[in-house]
C-alpha positions as CSV (number, residue, x, y, z in Angstrom):
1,X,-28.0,-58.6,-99.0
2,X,-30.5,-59.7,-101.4
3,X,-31.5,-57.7,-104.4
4,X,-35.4,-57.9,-105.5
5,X,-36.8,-59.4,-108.6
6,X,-38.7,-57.0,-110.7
7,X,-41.6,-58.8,-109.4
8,X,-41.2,-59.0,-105.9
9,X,-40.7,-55.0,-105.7
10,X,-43.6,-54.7,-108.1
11,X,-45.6,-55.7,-105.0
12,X,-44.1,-52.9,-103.3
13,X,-44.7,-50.0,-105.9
14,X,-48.5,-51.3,-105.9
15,X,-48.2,-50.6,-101.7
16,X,-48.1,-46.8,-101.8
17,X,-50.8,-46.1,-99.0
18,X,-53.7,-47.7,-97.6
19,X,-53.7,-51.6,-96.7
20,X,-50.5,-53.6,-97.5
21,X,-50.6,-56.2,-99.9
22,X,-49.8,-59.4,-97.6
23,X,-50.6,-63.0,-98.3
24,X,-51.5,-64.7,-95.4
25,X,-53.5,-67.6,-93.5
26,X,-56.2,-67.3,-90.8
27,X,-55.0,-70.3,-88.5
28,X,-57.5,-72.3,-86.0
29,X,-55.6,-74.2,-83.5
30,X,-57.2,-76.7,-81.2
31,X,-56.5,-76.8,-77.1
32,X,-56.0,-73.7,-75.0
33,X,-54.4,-70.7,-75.9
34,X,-50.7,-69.6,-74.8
35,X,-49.6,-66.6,-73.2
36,X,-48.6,-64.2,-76.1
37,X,-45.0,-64.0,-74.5
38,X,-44.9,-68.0,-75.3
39,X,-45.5,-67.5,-78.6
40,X,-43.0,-65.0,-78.9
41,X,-40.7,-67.1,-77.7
42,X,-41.9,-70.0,-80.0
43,X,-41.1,-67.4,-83.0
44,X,-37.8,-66.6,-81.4
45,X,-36.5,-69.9,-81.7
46,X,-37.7,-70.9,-85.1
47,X,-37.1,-67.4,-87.0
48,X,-33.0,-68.1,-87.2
49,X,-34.7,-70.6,-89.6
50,X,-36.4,-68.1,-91.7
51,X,-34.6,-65.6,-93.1
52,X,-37.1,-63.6,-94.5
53,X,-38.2,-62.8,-91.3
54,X,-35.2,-61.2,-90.5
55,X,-34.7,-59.0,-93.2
56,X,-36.1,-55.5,-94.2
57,X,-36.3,-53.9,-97.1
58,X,-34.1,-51.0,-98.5
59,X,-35.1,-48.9,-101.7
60,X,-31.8,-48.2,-103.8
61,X,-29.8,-45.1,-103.4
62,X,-29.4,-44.3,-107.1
63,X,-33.5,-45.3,-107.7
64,X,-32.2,-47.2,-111.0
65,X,-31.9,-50.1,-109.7
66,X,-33.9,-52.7,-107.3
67,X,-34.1,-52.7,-103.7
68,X,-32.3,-55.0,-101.4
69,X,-33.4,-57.4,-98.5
70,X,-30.6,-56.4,-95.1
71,X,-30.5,-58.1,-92.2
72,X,-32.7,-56.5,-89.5
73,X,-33.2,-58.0,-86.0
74,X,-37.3,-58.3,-85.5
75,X,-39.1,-56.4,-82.7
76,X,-41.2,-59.3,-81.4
77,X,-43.3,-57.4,-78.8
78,X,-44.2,-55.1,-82.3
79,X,-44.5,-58.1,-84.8
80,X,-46.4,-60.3,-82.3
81,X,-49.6,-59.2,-80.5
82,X,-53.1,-60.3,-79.0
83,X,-56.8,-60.0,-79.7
84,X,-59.3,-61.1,-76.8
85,X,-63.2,-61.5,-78.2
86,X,-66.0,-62.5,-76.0
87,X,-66.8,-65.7,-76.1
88,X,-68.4,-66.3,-79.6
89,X,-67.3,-63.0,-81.1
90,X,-66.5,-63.0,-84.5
91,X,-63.1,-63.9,-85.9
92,X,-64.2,-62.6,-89.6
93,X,-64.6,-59.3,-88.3
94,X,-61.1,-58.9,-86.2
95,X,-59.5,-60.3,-89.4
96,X,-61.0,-57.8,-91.5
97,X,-59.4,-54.9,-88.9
98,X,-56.3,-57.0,-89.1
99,X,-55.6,-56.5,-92.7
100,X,-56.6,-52.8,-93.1
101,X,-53.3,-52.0,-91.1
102,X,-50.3,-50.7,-93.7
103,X,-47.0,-52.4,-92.9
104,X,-44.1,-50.7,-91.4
105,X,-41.2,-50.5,-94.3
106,X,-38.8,-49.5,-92.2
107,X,-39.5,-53.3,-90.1
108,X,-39.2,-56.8,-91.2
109,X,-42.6,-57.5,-93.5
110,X,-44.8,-59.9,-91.5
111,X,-46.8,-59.8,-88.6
112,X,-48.6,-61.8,-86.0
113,X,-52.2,-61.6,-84.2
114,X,-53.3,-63.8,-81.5
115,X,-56.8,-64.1,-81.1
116,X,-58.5,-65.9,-78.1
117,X,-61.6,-65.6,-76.0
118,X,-64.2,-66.5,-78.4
119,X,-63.7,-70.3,-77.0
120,X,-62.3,-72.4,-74.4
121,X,-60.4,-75.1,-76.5
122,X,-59.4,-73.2,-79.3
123,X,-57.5,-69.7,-80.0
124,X,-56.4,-68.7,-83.8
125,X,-53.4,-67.2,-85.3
126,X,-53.4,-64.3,-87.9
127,X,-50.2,-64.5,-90.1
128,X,-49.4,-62.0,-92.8
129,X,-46.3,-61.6,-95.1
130,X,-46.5,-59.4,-97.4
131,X,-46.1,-60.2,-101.1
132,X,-43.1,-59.3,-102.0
133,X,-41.5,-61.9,-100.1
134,X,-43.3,-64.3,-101.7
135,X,-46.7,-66.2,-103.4
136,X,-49.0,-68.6,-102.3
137,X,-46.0,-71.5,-102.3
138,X,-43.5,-69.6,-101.1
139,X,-45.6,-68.6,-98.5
140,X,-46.2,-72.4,-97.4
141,X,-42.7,-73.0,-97.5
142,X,-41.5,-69.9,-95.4
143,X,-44.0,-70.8,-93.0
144,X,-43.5,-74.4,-92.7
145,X,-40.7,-73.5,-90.3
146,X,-43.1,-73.2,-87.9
147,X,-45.2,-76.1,-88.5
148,X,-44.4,-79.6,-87.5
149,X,-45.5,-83.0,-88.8
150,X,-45.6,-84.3,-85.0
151,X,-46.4,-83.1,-81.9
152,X,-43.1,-83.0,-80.7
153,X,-41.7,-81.0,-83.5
154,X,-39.3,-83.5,-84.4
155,X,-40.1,-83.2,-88.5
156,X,-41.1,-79.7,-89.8
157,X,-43.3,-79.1,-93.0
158,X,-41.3,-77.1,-94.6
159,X,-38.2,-80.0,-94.6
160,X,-40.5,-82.8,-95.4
161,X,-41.4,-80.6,-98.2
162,X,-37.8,-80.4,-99.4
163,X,-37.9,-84.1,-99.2
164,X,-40.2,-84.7,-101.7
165,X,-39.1,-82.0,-104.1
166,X,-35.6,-82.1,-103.9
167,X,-33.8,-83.4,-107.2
168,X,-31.7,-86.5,-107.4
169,X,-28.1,-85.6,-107.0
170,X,-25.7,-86.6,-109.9
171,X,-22.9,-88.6,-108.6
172,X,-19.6,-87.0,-109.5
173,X,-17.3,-88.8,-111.3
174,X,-13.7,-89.0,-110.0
175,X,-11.7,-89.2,-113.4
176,X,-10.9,-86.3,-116.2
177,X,-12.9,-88.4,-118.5
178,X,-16.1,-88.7,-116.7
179,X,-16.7,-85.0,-115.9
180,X,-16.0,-84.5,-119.7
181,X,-19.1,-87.1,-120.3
182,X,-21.3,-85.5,-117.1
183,X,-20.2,-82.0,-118.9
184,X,-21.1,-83.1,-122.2
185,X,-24.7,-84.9,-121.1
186,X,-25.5,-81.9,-119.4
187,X,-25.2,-80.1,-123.0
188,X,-27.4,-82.9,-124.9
189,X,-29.8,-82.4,-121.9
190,X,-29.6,-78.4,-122.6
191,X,-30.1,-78.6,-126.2
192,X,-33.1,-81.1,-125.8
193,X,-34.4,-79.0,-123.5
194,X,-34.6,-76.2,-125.8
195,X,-36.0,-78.1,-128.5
196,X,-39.0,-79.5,-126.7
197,X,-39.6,-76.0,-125.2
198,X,-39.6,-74.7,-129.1
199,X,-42.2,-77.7,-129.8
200,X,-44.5,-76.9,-126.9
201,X,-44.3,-73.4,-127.6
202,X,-45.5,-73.9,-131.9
203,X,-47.9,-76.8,-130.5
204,X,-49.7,-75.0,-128.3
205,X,-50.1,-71.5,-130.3
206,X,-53.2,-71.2,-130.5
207,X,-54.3,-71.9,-126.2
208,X,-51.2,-69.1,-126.3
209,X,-52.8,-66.6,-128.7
210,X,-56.5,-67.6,-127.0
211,X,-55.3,-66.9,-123.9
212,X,-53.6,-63.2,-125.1
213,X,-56.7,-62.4,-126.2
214,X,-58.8,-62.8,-123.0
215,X,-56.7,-60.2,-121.6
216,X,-57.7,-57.4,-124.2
217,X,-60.3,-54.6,-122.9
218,X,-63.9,-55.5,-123.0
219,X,-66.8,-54.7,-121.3
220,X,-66.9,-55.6,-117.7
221,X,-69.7,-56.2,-114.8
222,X,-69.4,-52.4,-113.4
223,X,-69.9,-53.6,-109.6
224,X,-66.8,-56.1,-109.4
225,X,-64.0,-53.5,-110.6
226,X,-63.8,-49.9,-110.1
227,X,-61.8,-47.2,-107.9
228,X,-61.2,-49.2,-104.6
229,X,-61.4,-47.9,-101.5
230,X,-58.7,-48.2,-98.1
231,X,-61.4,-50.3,-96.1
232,X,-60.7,-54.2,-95.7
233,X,-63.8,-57.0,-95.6
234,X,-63.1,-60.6,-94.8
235,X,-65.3,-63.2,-94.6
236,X,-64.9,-67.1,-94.6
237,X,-66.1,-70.2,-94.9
238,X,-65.9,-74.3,-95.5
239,X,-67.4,-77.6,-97.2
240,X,-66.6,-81.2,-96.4
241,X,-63.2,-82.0,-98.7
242,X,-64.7,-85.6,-98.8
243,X,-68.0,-84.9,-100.0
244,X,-66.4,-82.9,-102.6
245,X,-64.1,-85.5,-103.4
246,X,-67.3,-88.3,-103.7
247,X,-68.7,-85.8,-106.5
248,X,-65.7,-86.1,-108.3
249,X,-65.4,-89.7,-108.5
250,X,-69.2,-90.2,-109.3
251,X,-68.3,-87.2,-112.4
252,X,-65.8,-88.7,-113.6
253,X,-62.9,-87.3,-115.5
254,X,-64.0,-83.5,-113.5
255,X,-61.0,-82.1,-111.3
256,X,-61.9,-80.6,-107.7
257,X,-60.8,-77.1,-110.0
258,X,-63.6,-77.5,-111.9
259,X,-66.0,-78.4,-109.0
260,X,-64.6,-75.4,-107.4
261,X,-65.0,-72.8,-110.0
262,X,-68.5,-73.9,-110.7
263,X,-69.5,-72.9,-107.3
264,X,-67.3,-69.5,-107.6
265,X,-70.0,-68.9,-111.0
266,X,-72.7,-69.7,-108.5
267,X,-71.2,-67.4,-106.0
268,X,-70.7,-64.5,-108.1
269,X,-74.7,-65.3,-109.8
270,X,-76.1,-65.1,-106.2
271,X,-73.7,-61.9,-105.3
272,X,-74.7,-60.2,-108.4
273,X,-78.3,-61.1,-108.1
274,X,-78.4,-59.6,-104.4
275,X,-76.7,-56.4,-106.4
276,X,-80.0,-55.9,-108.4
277,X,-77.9,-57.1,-111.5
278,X,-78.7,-59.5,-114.1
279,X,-76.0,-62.4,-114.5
280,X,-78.0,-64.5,-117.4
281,X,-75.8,-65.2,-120.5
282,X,-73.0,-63.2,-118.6
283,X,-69.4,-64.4,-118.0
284,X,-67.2,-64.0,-115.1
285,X,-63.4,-63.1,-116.1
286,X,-61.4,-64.7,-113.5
287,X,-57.7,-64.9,-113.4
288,X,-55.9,-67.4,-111.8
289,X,-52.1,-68.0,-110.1
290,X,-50.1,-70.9,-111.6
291,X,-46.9,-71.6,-110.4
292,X,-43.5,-71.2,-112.3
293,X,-41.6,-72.1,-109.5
294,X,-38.3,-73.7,-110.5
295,X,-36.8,-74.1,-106.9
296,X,-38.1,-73.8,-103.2
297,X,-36.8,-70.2,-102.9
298,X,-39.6,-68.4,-100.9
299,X,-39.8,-65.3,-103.5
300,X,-42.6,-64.8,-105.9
301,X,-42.5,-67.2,-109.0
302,X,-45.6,-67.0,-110.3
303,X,-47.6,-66.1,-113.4
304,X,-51.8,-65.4,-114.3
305,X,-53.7,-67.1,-116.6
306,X,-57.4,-66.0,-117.7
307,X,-60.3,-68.6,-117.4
308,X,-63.6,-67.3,-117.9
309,X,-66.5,-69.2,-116.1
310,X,-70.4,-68.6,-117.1
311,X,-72.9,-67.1,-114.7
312,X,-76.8,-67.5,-114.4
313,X,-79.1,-70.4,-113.7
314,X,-77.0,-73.7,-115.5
315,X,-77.4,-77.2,-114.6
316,X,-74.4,-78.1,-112.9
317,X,-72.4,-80.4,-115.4
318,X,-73.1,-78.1,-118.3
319,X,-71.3,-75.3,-116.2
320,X,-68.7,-77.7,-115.3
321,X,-68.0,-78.6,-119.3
322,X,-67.6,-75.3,-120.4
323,X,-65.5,-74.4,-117.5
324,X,-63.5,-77.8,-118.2
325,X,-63.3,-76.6,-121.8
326,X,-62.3,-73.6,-121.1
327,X,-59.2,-75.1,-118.6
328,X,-58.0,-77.2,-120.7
329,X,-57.1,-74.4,-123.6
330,X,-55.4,-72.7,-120.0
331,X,-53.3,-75.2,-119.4
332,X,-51.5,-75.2,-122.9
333,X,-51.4,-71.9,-123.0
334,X,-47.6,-70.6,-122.7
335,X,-48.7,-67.4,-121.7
336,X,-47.1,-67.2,-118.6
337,X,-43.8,-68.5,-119.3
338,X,-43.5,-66.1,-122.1
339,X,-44.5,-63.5,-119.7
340,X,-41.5,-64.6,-117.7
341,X,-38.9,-65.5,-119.6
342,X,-39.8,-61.8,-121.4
343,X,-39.4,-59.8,-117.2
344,X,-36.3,-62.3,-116.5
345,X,-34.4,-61.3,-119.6
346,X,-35.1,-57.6,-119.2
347,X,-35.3,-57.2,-115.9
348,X,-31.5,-55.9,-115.5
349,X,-31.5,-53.7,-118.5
350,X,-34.7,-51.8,-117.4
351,X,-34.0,-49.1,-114.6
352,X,-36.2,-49.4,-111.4
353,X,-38.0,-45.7,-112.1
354,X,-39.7,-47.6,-115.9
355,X,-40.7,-50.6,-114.4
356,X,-42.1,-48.8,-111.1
357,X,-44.3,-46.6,-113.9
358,X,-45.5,-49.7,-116.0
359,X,-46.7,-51.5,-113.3
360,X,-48.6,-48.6,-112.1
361,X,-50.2,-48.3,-114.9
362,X,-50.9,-51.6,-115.8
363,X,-52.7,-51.9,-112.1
364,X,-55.2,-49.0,-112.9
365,X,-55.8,-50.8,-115.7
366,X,-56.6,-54.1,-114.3
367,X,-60.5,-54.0,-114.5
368,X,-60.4,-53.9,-118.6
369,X,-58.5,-57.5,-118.5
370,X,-60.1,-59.0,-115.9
371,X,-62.8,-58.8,-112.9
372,X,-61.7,-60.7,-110.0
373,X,-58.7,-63.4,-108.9
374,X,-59.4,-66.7,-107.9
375,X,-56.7,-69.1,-106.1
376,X,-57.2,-72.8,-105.6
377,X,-54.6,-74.3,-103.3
378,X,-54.3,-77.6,-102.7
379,X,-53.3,-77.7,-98.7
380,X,-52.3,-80.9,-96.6
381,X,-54.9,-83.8,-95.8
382,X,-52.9,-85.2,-92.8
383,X,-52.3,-83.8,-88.8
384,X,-50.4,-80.8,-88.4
385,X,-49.0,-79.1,-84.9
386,X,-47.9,-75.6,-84.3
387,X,-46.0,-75.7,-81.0
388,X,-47.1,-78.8,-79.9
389,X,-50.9,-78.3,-80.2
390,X,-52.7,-79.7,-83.5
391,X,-53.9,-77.0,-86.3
392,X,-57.5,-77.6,-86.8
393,X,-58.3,-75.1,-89.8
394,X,-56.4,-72.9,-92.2
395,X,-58.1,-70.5,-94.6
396,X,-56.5,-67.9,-96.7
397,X,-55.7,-64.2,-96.5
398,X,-55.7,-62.7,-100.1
399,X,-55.0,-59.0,-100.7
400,X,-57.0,-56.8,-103.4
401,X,-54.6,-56.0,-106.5
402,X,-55.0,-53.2,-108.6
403,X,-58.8,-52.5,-109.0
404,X,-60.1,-55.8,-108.4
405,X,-62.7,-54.9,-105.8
406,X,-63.0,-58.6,-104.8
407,X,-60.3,-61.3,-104.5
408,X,-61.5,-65.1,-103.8
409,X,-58.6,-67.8,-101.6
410,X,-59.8,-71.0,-101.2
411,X,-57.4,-73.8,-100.0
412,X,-58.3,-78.0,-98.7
413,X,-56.7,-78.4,-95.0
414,X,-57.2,-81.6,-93.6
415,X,-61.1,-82.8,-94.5
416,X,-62.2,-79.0,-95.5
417,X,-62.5,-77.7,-98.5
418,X,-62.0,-73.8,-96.6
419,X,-62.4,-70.0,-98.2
420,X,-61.2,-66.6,-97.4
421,X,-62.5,-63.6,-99.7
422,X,-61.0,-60.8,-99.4
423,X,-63.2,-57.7,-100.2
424,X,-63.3,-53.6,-100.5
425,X,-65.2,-52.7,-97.3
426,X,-66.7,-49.8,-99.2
427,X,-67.8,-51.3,-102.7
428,X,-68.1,-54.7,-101.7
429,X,-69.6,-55.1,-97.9
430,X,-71.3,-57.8,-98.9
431,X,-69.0,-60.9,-99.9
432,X,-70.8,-62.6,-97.3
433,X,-73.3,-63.5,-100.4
434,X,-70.8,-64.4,-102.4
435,X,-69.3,-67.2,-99.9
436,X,-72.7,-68.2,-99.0
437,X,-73.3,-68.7,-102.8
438,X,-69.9,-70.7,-103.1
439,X,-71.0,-73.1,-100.3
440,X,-74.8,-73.1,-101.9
441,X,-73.1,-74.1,-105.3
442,X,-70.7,-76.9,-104.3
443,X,-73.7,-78.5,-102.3
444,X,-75.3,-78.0,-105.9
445,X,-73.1,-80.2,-107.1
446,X,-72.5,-82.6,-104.5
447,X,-75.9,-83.5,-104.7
448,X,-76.4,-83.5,-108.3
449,X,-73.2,-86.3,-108.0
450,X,-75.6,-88.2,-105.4
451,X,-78.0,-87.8,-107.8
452,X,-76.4,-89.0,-110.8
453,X,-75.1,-91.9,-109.0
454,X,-78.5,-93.1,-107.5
455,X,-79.6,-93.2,-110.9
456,X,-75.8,-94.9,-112.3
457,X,-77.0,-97.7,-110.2
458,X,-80.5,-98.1,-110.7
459,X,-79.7,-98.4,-114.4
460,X,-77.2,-101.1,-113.2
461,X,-79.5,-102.5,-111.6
462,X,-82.1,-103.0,-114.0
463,X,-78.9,-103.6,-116.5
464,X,-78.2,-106.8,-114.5
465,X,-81.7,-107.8,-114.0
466,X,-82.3,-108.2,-117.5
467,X,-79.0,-110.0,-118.4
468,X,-80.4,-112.3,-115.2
469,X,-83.8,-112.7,-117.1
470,X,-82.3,-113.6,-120.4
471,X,-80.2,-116.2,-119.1
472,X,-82.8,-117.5,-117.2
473,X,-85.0,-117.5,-120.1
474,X,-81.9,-119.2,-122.6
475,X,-81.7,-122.1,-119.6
476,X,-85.7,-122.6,-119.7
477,X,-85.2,-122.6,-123.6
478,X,-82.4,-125.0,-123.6
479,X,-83.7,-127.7,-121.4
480,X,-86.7,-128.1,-123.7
């Protein structure tokens, strides 16, 4: 038995009614669909591998302390089912049904929805998990169980993964005397550890206290935060990853992050705008996940840091300066690992019953620090196979926290850059804008790139023709 980390179960005390808060992926798979009792028994032989699927979760008797994870044997014909559109019916619609639906406690946390009909050669899968098994990352490596690197299954993600990550092993020394020198290495490392940590930390005070101070109350765009409602909207959509990539190389010294969050400020300027608001001279208070993962445990390790991006009508690179500018004081911030050093080393000494209150308050509170979440995953650029048949998209399920009203995933898979928002079907129906607007603003940029290049080589160009001219003109001069 497993007991919870404060912030796993914190995703449960934010889950007291309505729609769960589940992480998951929206998966397009290429060839013809199988029967649902094939998939079940796809599940069936890879969940032995997956523990988490086989586990639910048990509040404590005494309600001072945690809950636990037990071992609970999963009800496939419950966790697994089917969806049959007409051909061409919408996916973005069934999703949005999907993710209304609370999950059962008393069952393991995850569920599955086939979806076929709307085509011949291709059928998706709905996956949810919900978050207190784990993030974004734990979520891709629980579920690359179930994804293989070849069609015949013989290498799955989640091990190649594992692969890549997985520390060099010190070899152990067979004598007294060399453990005593492995101990006492160990110890300098330790020590020089904490140092540099104490360096980073007075070094980067002032992105630290910057970064504080984004979180304090201000005033807000009314429409994006509020009450929220149980109603679920979903709505996706993609861009060409190479494109993308093309704009960033003709940039220069611009990340695909920044590229991305400029076209989230578009989005939310072309959302707002269709809201009969005015977005000039405003600024969009994102939040965004960054990792703190330490190991390839599944559970939540993950902290927020703010980044605040600029609405209204800006030419592209001067949006993408000051949200450059504005990253770069994010990432030296030390925000988050104060946050979690401070919830690790109190987590034990704090009964269940306080924290359970805090974080209930904190998440009615949420619209003061912030007004939406954005995540950014970098995803996989080569083939993938789910049971032998090649995955041919994979866009992202996000759940609304607290009383963000909209929530914004966007992940690369294979050559698309993809996006899943998440929003309240009552106060925010219309997210469709705001995807529309993201795709608008990275072909914004794109283009400007093309643009800016053209014009790179035409001064060239006329760089080289000169320098051609002058020598031409030194050898006429010279032979005279």
């Amino acid at each position: 038995m497993d007991r919870l980390s404060s912030l796993d179960e914190s995703f449960l005390d934010l889950d007291q009614s309505g729609p769960s808060l589940a992480v998951g992926s929206v998966v397009g798979i290429e060839g013809k669909a199988p029967t649902v009792a094939k998939l079940r028994s796809f599940f069936a032989e890879r969940i032995p591998s997956m523990p988490s699927f086989s586990q639910r979760f048990v509040p404590s008797r005494t309600k001072f302390m945690r809950g636990k994870w037990i071992d609970a044997t999963p009800d496939l014909t419950h966790h697994i089912t089917q969806r049959k559109l007409k051909s061409g019916g919408s996916i973005d619609a069934v999703v949005s049904e999907i993710i209304e639906i609370p999950m059962d406690l008393d069952r393991p946390l995850w569920d599955v929805t086939m979806i076929t009909g709307y085509a011949t050669n291709e059928w998706t899968m709905v996956i949810r998990i919900h978050h207190a098994i784990a993030d974004g990352q734990g979520a891709t490596v629980l579920l690359g169980q179930l994804i293989d690197l070849d069609p015949g299954g013989n290498v799955r993600l989640t091990d190649a993964i594992k692969a890549m990550v997985a520390p060099r092993s010190v070899k152990a020394e067979t004598d007294s005397g060399g453990r005593v020198e492995a101990t006492a290495a160990k110890l300098a490392k330790v020590a020089e550890k904490s140092m540099r940590l104490t360096g980073m930390f007075i070094s980067t005070l002032p992105d630290t206290v910057r970064s504080a101070l984004m979180f304090l109350p201000q005033d807000r765009l009314d429409s994006l935060t509020g009450d929220v409602s149980a109603k679920r909207i979903w709505a996706s959509g993609r861009y060409p990853l190479t494109e993308i990539k093309a704009a960033k190389r003709s940039l220069k010294k611009v990340t695909i992050n920044d590229i991305v969050m400029a076209a989230v400020a578009v989005g939310f300027t072309d959302l707002l705008r269709a809201r009969g608001e005015d977005p000039e001279g405003r600024t969009l208070r994102t939040v965004m996940p960054t990792s703190l993962r330490r190991d390839l445990k599944t559970n939540n390790q993950v902290g927020l840091l703010p980044l605040p991006v600029p609405l209204g009508d800006i030419p592209p690179m001067d949006r993408i300066r000051e949200i450059k500018k504005e990253t770069k004081h994010s990432k030296k911030s030390t925000l988050p690992l104060i946050g979690d050093q401070i919830r690790r080393s109190t987590e034990k000494l704090i009964p269940a019953p306080v924290e359970e209150a805090v974080v209930q308050m904190v998440a009615g509170k949420t619209e003061y620090m912030a007004e939406t979440l954005v995540t950014n995953v970098p995803g996989p650029q080569f083939p993938m196979y789910l049971n032998g048949e090649e995955i041919a998209s994979s866009k992202p399920i996000i759940p609304i926290e607290g009383q963000f009203r909209i929530i914004v995933g966007i992940t690369s898979f294979g050559d698309y850059l993809n996006i899943g928002v998440t929003g309240d079907g009552e106060n925010a129906p219309d997210v469709d804008v705001l995807v529309a607007g993201i795709e608008r603003g990275l072909a914004e940029i794109v283009e400007y790139a093309s643009e800016n290049k053209a014009k790179s080589k035409q001064k060239q160009t006329a760089a080289a023709l000169a320098q051609a001219k002058k020598r031409k003109a030194r050898e006429s001069q010279s032979k005279k």
